[in-house]
C-alpha positions in Angstrom: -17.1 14.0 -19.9 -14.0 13.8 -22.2 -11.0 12.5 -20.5 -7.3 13.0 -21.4 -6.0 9.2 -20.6 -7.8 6.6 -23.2 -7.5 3.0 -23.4 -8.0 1.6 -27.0 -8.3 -2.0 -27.6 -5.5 -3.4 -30.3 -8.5 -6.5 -30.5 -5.3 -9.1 -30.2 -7.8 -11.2 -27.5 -4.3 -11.3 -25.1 -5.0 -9.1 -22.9 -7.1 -7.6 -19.8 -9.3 -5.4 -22.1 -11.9 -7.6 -23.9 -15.2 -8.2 -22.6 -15.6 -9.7 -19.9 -16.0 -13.4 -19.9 -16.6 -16.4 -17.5 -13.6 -18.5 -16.8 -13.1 -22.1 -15.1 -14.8 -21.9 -11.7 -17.3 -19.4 -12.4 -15.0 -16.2 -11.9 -15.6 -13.2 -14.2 -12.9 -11.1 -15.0 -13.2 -8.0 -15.6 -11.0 -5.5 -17.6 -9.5 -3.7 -14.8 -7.0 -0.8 -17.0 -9.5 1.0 -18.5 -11.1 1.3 -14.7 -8.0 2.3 -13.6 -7.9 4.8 -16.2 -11.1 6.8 -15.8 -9.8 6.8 -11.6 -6.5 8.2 -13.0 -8.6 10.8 -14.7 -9.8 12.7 -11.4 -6.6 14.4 -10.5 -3.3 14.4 -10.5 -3.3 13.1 -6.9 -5.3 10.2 -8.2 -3.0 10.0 -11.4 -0.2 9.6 -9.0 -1.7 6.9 -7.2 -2.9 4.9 -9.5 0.3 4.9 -11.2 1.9 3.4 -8.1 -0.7 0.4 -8.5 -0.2 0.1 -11.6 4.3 0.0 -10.6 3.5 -2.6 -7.7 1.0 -4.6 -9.9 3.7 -5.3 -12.3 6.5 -6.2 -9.8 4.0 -8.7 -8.2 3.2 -9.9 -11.6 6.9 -10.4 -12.6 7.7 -12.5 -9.5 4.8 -15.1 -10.1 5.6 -15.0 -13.5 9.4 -16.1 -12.6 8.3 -18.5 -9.8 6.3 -20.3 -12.3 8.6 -20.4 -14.8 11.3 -22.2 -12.1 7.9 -24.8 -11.5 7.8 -25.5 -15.3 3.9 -26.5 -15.0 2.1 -27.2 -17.6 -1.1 -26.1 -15.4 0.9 -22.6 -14.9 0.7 -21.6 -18.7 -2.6 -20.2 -19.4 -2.8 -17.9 -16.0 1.1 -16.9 -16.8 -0.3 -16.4 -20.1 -3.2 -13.9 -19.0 -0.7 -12.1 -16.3 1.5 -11.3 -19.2 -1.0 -9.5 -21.0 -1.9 -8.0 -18.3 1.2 -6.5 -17.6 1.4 -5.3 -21.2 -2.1 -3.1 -20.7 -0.5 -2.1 -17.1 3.0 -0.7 -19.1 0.8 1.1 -21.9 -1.4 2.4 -19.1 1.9 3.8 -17.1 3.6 5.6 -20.3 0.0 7.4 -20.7 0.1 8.0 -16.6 3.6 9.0 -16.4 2.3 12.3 -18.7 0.9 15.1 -16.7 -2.8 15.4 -17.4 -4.4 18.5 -19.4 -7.0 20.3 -17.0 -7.1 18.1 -14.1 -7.3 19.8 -10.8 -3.7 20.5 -9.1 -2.7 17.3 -6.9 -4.2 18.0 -3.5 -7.4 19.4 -4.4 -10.0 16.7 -5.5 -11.6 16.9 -8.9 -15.1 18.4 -9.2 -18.1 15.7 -8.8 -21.0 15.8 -11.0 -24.0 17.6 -9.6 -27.3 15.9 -10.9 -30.4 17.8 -11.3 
């Protein structure tokens, strides 16, 4: 299936779409945009919604970015560090949602599911 929305890596290694890896404590993150991409894919409905996310992620983002910056820790830098880029992949991925997508289904009416043989 060929999707209008893409999400190309610029291979810059700042932001939430390399490959997965394991940080401190065992957690693996995961690129979340392109995810959030293929959703916005569906419908416009779904466009619409994940564009929200996307709008909400980015305020939330911005105020623990400020708040850290007011704590001035030195433990602060790297996850600051990783929010920003993640808020750079969530603007690039709201300009692409903000378009209209080409052949989705009208908002309202959920997109077509695969049918497996």
């Amino acid at each position: 299936m060929n999707t209008p929305l893409s999400f190309q890596c610029s291979a810059c290694g700042k932001c939430c779409n390399s490959a997965p890896t394991m940080t401190s404590g065992g957690f693996l993150t995961l690129p979340l945009v392109p995810v959030l991409a293929v959703l916005a894919s569906r419908s416009d409905r779904c466009r619409e919604r994940r564009l929200q996310y996307v709008t909400r992620q980015r305020e939330l983002i911005e105020r623990k970015v400020a708040e850290a910056m007011v704590r001035k820790r030195e433990a602060d830098r790297p996850v600051t560090r990783e929010l920003r880029g993640y808020t750079a992949a969530c603007e690039r991925l709201a300009a692409a949602l903000s378009r209209p997508l080409a052949g989705a289904p009208p908002a309202g009416r959920p997109a077509r599911k695969p049918t497996w043989a």
